[in-house]
PDBQT receptor file of N, H, CA, C and O in Angstrom, charges set to zero:
ATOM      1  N   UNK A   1     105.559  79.551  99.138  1.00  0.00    +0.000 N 
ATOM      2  CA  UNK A   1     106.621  79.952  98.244  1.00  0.00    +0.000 C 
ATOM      3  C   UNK A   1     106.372  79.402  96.839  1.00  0.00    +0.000 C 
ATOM      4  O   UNK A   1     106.538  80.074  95.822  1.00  0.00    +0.000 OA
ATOM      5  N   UNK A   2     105.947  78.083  96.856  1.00  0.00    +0.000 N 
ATOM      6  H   UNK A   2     105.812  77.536  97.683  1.00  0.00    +0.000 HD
ATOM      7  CA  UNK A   2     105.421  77.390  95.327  1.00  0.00    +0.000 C 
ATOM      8  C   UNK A   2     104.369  78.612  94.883  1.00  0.00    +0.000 C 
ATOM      9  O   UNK A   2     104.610  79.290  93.884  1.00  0.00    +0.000 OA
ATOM     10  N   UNK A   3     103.324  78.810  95.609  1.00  0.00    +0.000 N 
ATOM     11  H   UNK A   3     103.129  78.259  96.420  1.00  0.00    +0.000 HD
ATOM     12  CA  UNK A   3     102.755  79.312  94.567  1.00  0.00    +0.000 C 
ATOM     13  C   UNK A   3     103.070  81.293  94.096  1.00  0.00    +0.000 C 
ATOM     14  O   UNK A   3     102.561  82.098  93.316  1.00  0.00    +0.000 OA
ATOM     15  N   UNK A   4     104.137  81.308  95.076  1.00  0.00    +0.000 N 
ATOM     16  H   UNK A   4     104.551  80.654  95.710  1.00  0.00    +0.000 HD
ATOM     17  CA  UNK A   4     104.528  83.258  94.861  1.00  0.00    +0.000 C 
ATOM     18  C   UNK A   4     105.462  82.507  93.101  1.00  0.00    +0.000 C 
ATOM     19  O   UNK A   4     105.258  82.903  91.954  1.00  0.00    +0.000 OA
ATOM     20  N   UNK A   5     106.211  81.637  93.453  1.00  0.00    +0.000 N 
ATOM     21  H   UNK A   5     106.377  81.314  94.385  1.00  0.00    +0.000 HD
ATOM     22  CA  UNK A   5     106.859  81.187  92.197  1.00  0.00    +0.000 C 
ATOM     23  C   UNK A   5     105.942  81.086  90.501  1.00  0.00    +0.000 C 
ATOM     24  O   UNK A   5     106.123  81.495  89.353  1.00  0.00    +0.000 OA
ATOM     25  N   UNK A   6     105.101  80.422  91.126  1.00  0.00    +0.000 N 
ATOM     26  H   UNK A   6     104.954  80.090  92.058  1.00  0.00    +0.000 HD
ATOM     27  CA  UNK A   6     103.910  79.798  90.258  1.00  0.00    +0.000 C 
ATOM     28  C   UNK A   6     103.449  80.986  89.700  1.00  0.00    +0.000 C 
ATOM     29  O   UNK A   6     103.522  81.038  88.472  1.00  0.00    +0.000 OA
ATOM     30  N   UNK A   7     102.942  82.063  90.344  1.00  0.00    +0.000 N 
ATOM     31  H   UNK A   7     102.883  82.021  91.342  1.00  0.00    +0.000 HD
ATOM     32  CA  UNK A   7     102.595  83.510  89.932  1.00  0.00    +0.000 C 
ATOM     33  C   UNK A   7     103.262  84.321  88.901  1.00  0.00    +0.000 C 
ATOM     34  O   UNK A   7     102.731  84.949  87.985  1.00  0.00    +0.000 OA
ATOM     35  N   UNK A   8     104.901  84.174  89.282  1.00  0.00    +0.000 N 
ATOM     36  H   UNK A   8     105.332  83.664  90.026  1.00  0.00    +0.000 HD
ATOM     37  CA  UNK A   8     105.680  84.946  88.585  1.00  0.00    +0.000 C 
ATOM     38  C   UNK A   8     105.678  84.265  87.113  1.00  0.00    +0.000 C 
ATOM     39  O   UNK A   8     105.518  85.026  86.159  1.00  0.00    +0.000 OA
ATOM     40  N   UNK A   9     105.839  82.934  86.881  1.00  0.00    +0.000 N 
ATOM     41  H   UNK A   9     105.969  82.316  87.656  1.00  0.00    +0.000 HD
ATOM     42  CA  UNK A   9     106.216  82.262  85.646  1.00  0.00    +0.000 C 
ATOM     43  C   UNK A   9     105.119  81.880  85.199  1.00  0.00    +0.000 C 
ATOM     44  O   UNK A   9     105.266  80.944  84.413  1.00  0.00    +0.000 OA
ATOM     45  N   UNK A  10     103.565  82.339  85.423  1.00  0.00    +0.000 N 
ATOM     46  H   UNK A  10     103.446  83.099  86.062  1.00  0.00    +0.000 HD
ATOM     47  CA  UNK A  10     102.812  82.231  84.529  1.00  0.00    +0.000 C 
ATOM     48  C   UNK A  10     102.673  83.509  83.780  1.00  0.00    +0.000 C 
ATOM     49  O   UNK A  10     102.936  84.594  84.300  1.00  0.00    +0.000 OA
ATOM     50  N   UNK A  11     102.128  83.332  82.171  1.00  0.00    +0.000 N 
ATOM     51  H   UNK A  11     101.915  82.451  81.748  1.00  0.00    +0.000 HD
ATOM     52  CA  UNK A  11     102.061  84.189  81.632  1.00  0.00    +0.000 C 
ATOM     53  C   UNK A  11     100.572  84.950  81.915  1.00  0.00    +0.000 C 
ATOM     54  O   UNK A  11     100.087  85.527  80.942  1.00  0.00    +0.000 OA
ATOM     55  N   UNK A  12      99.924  84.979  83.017  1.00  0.00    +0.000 N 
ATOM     56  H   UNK A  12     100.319  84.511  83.807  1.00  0.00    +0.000 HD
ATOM     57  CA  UNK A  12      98.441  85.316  82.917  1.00  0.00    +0.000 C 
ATOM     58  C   UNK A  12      98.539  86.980  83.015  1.00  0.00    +0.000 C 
ATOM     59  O   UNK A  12      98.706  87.618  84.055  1.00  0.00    +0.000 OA
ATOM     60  N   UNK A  13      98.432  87.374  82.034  1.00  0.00    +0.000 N 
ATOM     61  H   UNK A  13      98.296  86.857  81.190  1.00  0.00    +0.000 HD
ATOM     62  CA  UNK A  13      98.256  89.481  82.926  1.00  0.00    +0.000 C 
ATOM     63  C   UNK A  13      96.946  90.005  82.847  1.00  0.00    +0.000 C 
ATOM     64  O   UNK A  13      96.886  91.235  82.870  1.00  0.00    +0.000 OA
ATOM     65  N   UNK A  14      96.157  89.544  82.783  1.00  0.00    +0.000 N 
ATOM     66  H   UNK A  14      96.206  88.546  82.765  1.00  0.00    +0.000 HD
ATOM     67  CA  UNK A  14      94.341  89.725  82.648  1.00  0.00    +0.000 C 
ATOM     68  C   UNK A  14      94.286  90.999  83.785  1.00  0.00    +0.000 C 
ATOM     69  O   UNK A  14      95.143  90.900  84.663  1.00  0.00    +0.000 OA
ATOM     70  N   UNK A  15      93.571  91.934  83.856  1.00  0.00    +0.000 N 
ATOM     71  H   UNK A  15      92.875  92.014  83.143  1.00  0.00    +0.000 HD
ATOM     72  CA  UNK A  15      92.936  92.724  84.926  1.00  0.00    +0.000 C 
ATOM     73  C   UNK A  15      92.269  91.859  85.640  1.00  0.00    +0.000 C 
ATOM     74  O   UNK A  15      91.850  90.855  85.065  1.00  0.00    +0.000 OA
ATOM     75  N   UNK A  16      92.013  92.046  87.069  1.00  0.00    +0.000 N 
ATOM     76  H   UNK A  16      92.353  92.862  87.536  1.00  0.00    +0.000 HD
ATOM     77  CA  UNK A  16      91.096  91.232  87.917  1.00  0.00    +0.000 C 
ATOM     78  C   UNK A  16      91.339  92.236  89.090  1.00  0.00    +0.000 C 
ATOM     79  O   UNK A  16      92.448  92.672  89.398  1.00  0.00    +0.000 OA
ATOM     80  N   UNK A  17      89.981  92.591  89.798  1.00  0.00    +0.000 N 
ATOM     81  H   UNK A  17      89.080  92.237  89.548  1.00  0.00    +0.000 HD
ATOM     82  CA  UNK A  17      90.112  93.528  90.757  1.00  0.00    +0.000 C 
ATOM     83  C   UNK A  17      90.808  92.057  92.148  1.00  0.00    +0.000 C 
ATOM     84  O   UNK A  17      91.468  92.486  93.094  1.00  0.00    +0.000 OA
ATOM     85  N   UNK A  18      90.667  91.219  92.097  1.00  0.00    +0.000 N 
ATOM     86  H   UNK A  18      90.131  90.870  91.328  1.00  0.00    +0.000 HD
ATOM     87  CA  UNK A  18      91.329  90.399  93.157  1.00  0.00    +0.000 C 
ATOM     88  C   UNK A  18      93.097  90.558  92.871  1.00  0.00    +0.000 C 
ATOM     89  O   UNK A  18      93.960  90.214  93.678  1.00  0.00    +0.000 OA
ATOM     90  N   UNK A  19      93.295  91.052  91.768  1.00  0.00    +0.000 N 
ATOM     91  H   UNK A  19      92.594  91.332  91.112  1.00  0.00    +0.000 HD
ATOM     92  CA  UNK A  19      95.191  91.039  91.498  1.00  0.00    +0.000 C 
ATOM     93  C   UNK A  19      95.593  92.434  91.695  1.00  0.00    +0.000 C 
ATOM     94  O   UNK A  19      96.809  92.621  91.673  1.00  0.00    +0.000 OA
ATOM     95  N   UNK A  20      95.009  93.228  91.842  1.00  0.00    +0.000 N 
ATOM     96  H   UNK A  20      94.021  93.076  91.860  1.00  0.00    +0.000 HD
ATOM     97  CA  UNK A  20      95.435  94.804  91.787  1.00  0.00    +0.000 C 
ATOM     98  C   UNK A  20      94.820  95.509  92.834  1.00  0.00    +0.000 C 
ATOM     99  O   UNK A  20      93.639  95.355  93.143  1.00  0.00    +0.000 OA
ATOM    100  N   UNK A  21      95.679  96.359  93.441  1.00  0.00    +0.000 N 
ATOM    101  H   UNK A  21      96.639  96.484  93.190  1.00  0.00    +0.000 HD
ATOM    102  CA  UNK A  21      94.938  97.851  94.592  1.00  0.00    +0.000 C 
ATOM    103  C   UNK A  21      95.557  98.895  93.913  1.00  0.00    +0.000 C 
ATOM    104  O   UNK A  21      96.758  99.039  93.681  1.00  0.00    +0.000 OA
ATOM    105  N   UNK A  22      94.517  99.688  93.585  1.00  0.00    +0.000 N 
ATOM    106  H   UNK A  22      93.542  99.572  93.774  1.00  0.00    +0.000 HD
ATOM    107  CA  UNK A  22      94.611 101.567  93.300  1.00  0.00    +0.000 C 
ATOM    108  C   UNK A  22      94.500 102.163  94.813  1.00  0.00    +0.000 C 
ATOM    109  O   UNK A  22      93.568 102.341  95.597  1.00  0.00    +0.000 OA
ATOM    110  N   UNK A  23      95.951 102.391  94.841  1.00  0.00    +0.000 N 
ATOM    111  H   UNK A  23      96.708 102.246  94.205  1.00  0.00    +0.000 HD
ATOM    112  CA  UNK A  23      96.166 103.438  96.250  1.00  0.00    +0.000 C 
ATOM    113  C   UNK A  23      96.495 104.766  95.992  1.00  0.00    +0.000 C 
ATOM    114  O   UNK A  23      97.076 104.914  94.916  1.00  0.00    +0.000 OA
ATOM    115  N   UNK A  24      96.296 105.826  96.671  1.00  0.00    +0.000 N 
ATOM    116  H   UNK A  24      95.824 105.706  97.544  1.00  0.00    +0.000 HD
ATOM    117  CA  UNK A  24      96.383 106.881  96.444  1.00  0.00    +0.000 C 
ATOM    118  C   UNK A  24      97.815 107.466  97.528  1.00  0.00    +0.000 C 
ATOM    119  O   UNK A  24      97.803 107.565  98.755  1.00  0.00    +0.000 OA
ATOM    120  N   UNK A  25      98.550 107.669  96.913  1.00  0.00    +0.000 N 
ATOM    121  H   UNK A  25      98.560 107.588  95.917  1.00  0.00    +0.000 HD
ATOM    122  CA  UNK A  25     100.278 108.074  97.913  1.00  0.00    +0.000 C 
ATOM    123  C   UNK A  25     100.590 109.486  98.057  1.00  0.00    +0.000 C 
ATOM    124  O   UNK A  25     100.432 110.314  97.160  1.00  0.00    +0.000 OA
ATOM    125  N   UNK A  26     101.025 109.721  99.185  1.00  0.00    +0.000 N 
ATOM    126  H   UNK A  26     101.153 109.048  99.914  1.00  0.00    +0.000 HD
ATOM    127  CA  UNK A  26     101.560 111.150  99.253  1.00  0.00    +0.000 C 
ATOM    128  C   UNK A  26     102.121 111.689  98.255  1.00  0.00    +0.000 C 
ATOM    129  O   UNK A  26     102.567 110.805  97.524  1.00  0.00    +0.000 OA
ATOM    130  N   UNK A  27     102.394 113.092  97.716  1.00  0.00    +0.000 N 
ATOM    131  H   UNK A  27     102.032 113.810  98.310  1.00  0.00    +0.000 HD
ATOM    132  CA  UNK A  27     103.646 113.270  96.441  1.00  0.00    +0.000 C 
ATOM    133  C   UNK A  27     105.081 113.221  97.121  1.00  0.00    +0.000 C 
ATOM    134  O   UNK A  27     105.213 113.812  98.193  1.00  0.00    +0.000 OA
ATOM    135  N   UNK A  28     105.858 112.742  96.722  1.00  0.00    +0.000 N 
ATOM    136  H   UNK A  28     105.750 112.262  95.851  1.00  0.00    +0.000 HD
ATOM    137  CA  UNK A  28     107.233 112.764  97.758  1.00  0.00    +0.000 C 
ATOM    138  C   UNK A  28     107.821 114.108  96.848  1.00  0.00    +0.000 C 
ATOM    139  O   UNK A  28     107.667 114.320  95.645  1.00  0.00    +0.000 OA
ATOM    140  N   UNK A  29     108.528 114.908  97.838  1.00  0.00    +0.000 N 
ATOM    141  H   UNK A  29     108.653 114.736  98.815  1.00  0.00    +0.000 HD
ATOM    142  CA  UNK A  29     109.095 116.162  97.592  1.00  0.00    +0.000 C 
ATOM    143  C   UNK A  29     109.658 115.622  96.401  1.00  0.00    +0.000 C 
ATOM    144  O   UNK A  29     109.859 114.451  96.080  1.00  0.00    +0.000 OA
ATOM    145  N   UNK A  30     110.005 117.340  95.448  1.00  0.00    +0.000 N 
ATOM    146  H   UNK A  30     109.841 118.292  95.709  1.00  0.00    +0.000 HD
ATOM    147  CA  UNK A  30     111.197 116.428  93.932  1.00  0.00    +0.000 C 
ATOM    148  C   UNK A  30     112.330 116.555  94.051  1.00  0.00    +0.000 C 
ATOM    149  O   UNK A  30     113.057 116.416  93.067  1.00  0.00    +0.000 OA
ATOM    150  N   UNK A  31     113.000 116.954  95.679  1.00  0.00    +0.000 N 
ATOM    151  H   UNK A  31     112.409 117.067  96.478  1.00  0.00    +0.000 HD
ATOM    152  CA  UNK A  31     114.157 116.785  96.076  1.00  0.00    +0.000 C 
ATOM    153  C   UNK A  31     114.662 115.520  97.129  1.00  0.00    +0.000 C 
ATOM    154  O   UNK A  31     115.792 115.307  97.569  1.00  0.00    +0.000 OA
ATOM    155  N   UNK A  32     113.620 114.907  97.318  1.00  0.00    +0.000 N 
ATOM    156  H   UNK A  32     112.702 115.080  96.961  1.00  0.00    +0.000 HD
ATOM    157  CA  UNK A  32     114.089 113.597  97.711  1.00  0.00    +0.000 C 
ATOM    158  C   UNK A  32     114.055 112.345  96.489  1.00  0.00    +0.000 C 
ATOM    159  O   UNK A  32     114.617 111.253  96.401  1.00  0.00    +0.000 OA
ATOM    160  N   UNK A  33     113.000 113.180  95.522  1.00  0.00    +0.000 N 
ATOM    161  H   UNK A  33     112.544 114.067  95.594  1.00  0.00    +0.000 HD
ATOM    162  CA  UNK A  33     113.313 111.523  94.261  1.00  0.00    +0.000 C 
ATOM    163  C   UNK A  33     114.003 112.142  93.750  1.00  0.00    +0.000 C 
ATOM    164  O   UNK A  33     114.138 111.421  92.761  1.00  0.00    +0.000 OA
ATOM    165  N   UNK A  34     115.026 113.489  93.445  1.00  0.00    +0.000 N 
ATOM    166  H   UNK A  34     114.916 114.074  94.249  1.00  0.00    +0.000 HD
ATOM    167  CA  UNK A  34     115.932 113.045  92.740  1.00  0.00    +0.000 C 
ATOM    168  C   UNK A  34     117.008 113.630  93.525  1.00  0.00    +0.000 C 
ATOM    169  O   UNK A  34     117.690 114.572  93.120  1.00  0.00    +0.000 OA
ATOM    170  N   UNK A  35     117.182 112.946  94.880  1.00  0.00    +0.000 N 
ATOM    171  H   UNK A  35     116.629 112.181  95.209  1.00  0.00    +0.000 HD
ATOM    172  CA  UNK A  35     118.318 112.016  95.686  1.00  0.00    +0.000 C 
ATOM    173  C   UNK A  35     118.344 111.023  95.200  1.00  0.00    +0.000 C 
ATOM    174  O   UNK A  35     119.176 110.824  94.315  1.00  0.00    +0.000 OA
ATOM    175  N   UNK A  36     117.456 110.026  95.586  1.00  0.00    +0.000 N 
ATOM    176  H   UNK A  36     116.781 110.188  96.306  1.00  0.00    +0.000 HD
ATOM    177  CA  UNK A  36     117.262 109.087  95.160  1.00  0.00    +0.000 C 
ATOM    178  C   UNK A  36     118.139 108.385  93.642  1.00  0.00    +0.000 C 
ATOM    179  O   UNK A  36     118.980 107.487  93.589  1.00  0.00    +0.000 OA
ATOM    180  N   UNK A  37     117.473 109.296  92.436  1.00  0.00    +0.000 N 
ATOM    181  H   UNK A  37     116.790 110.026  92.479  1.00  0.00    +0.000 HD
ATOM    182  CA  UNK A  37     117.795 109.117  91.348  1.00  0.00    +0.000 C 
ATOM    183  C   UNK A  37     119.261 109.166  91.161  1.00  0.00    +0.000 C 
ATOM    184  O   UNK A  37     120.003 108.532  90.410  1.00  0.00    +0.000 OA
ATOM    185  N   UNK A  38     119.484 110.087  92.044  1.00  0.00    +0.000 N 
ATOM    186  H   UNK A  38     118.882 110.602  92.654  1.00  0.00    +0.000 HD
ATOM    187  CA  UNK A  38     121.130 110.550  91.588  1.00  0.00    +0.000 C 
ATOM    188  C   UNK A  38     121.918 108.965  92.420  1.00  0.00    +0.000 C 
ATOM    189  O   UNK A  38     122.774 108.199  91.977  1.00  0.00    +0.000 OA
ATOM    190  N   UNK A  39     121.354 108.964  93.424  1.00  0.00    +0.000 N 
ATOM    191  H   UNK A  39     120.659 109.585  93.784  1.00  0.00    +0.000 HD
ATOM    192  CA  UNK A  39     122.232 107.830  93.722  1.00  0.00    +0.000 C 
ATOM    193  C   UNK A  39     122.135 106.618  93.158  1.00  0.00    +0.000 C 
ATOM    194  O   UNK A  39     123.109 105.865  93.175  1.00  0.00    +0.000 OA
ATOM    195  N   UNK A  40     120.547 106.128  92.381  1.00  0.00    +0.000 N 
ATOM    196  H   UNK A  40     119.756 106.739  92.367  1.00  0.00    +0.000 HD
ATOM    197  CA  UNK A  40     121.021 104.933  91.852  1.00  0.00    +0.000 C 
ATOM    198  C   UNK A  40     121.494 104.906  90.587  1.00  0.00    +0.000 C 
ATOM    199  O   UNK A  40     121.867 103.875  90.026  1.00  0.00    +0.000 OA
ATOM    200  N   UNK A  41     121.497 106.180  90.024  1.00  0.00    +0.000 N 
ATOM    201  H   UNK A  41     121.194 107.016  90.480  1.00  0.00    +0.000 HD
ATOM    202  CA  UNK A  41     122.152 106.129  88.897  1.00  0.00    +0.000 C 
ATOM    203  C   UNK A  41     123.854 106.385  88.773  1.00  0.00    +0.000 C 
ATOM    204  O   UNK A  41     124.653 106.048  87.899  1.00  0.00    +0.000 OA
ATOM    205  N   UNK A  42     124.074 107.346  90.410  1.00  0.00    +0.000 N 
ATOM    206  H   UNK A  42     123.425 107.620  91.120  1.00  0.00    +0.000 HD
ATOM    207  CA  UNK A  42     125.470 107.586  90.486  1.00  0.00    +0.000 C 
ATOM    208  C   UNK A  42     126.362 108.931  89.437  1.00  0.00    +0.000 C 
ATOM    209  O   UNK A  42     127.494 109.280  89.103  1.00  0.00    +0.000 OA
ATOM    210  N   UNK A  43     124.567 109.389  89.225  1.00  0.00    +0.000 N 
ATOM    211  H   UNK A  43     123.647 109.105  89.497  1.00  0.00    +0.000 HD
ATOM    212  CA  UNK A  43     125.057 110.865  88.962  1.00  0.00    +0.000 C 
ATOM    213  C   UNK A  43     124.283 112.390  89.408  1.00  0.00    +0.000 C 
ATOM    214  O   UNK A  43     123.472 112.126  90.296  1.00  0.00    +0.000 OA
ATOM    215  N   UNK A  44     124.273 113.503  89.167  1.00  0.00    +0.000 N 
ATOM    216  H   UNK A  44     124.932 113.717  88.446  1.00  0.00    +0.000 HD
ATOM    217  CA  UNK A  44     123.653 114.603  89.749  1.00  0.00    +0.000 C 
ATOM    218  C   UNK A  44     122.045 114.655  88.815  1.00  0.00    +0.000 C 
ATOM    219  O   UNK A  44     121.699 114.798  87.642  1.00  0.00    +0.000 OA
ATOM    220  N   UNK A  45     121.531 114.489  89.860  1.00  0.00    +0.000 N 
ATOM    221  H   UNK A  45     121.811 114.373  90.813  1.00  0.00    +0.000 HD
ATOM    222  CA  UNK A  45     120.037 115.061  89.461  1.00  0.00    +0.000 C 
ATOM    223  C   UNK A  45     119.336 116.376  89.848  1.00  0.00    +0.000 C 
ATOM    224  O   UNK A  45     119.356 116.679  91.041  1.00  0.00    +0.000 OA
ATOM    225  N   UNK A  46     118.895 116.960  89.222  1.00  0.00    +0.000 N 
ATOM    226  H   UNK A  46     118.879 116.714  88.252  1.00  0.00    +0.000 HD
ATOM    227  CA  UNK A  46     118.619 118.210  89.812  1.00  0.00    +0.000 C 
ATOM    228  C   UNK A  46     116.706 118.479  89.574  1.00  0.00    +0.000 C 
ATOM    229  O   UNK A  46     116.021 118.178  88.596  1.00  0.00    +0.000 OA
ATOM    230  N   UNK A  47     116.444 118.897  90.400  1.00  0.00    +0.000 N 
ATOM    231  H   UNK A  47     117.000 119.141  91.194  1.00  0.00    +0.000 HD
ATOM    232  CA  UNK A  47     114.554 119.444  90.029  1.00  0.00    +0.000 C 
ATOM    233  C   UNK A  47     114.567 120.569  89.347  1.00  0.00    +0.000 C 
ATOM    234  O   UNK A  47     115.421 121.438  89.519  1.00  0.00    +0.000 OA
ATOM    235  N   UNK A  48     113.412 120.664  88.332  1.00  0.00    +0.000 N 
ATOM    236  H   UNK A  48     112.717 119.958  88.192  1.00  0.00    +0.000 HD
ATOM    237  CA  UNK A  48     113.999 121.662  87.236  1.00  0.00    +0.000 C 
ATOM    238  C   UNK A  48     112.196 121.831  87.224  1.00  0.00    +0.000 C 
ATOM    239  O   UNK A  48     111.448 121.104  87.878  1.00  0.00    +0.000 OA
ATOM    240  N   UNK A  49     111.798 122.833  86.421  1.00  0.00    +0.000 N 
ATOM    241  H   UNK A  49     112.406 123.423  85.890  1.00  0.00    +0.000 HD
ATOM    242  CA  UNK A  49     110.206 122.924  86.097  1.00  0.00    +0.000 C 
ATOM    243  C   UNK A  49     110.177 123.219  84.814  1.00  0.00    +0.000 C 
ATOM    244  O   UNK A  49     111.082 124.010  84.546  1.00  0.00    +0.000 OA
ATOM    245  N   UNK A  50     109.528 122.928  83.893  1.00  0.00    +0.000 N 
ATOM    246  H   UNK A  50     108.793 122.286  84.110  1.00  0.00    +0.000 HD
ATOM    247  CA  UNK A  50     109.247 122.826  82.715  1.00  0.00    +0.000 C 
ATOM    248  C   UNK A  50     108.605 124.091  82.064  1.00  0.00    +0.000 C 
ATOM    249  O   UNK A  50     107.439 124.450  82.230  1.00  0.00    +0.000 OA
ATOM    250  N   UNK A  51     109.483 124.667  81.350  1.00  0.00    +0.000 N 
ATOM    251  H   UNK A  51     110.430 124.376  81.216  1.00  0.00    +0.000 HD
ATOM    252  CA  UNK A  51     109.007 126.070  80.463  1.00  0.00    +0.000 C 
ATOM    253  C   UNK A  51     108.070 126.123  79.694  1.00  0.00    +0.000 C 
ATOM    254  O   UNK A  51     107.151 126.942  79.652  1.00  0.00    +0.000 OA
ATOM    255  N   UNK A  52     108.374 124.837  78.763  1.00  0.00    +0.000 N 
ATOM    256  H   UNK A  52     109.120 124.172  78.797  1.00  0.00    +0.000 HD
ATOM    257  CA  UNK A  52     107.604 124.754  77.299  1.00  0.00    +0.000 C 
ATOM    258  C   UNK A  52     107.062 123.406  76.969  1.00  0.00    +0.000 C 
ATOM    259  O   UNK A  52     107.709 122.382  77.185  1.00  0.00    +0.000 OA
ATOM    260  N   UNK A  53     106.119 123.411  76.553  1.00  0.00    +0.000 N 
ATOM    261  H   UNK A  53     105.593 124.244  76.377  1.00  0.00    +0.000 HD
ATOM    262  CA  UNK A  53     105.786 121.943  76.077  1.00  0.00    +0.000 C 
ATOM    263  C   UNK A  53     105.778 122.408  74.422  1.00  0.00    +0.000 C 
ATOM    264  O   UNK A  53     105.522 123.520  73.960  1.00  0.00    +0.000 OA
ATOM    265  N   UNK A  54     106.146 121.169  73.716  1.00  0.00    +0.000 N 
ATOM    266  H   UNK A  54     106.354 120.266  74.091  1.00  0.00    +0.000 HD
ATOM    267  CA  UNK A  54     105.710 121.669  72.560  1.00  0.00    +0.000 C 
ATOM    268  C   UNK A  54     105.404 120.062  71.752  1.00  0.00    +0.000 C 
ATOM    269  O   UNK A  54     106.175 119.104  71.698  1.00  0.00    +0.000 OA
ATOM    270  N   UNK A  55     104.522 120.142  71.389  1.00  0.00    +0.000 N 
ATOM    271  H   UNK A  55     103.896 120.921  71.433  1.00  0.00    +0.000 HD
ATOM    272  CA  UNK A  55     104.387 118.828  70.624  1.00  0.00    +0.000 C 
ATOM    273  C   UNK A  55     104.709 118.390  68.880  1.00  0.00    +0.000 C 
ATOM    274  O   UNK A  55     104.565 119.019  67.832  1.00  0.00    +0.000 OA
ATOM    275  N   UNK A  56     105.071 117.380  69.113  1.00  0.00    +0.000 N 
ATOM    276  H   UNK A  56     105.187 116.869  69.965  1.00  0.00    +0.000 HD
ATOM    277  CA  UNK A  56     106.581 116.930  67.516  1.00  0.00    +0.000 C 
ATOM    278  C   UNK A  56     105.448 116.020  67.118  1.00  0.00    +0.000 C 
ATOM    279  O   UNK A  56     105.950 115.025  66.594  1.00  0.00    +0.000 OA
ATOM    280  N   UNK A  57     104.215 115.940  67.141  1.00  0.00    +0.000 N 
ATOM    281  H   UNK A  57     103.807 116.748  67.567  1.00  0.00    +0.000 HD
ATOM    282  CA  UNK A  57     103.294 114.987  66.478  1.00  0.00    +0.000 C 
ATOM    283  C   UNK A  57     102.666 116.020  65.082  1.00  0.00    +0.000 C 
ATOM    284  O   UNK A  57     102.667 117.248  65.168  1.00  0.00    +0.000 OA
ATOM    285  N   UNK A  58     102.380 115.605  64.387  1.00  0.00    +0.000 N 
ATOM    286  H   UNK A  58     102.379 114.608  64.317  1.00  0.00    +0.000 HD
ATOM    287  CA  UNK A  58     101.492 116.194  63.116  1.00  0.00    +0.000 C 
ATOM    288  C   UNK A  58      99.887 115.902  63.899  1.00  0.00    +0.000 C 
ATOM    289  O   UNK A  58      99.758 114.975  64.699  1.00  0.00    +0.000 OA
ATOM    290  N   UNK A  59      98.838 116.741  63.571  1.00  0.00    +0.000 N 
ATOM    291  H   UNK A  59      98.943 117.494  62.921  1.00  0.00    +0.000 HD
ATOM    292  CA  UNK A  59      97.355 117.080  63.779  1.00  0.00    +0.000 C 
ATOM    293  C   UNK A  59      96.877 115.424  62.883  1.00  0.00    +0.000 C 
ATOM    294  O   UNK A  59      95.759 114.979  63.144  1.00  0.00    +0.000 OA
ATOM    295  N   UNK A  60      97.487 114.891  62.208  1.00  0.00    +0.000 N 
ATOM    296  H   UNK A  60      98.395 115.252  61.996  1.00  0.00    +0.000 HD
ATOM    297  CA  UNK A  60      97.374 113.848  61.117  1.00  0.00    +0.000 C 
ATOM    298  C   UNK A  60      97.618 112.543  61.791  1.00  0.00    +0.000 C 
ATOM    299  O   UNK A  60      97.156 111.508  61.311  1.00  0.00    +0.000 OA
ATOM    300  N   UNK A  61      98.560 112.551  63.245  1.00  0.00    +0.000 N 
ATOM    301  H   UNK A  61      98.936 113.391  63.634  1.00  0.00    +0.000 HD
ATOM    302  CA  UNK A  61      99.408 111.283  63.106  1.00  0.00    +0.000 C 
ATOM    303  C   UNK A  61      98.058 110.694  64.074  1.00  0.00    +0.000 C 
ATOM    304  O   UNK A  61      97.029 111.332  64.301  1.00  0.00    +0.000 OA
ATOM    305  N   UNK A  62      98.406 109.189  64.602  1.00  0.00    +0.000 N 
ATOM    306  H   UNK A  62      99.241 108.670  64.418  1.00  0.00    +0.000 HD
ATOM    307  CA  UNK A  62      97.351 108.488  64.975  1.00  0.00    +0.000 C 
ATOM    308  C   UNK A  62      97.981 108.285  66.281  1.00  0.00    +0.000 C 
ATOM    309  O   UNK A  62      97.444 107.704  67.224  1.00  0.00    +0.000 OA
ATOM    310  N   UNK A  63      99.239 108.836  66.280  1.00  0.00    +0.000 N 
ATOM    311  H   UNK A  63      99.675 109.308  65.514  1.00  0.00    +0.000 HD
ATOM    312  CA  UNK A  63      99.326 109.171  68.087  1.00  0.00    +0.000 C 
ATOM    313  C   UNK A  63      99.302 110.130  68.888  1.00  0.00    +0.000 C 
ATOM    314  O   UNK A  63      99.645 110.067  70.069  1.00  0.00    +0.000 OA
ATOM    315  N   UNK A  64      98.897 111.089  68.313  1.00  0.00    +0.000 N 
ATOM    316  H   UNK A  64      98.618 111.140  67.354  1.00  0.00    +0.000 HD
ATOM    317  CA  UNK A  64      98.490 112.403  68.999  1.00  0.00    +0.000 C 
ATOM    318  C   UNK A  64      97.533 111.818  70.258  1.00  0.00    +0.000 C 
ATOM    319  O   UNK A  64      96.507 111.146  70.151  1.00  0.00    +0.000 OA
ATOM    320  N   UNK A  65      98.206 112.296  71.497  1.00  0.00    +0.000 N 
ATOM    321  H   UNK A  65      99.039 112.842  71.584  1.00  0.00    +0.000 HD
ATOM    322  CA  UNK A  65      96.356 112.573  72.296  1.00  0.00    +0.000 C 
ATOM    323  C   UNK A  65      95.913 113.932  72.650  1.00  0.00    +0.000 C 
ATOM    324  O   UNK A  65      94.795 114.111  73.133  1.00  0.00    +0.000 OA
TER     325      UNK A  65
């Protein structure tokens, strides 16, 4: 338990393949995460699909990707 403590309250966030696993997860339906959502937020969520993208960056700015 000292050292799960010790972990949390150091400031170390370095990458190290010994601190991290890349797992690969099922997709969960988008009607069970937004059950989910609706309940911890305690309002209606609904799955919707996206018409349009449109991007609000200028060809200029330095956050475009």
């Amino acid at each position: 338990m000292k050292e799960a403590n010790a972990s949390l309250t150091q400031g170390d966030q370095s990458w190290a393949v010994e601190k991290f696993r890349i797992s690969v997860e099922d997709e969960k339906p988008a009607l069970e995460l937004c059950e989910g959502l609706s309940k911890l937020h305690n309002k209606t969520i609904l799955p919707t699909k996206m018409k349009k993208r449109t991007n609000l960056q200028t060809p200029e700015s330095e956050y475009v990707q």
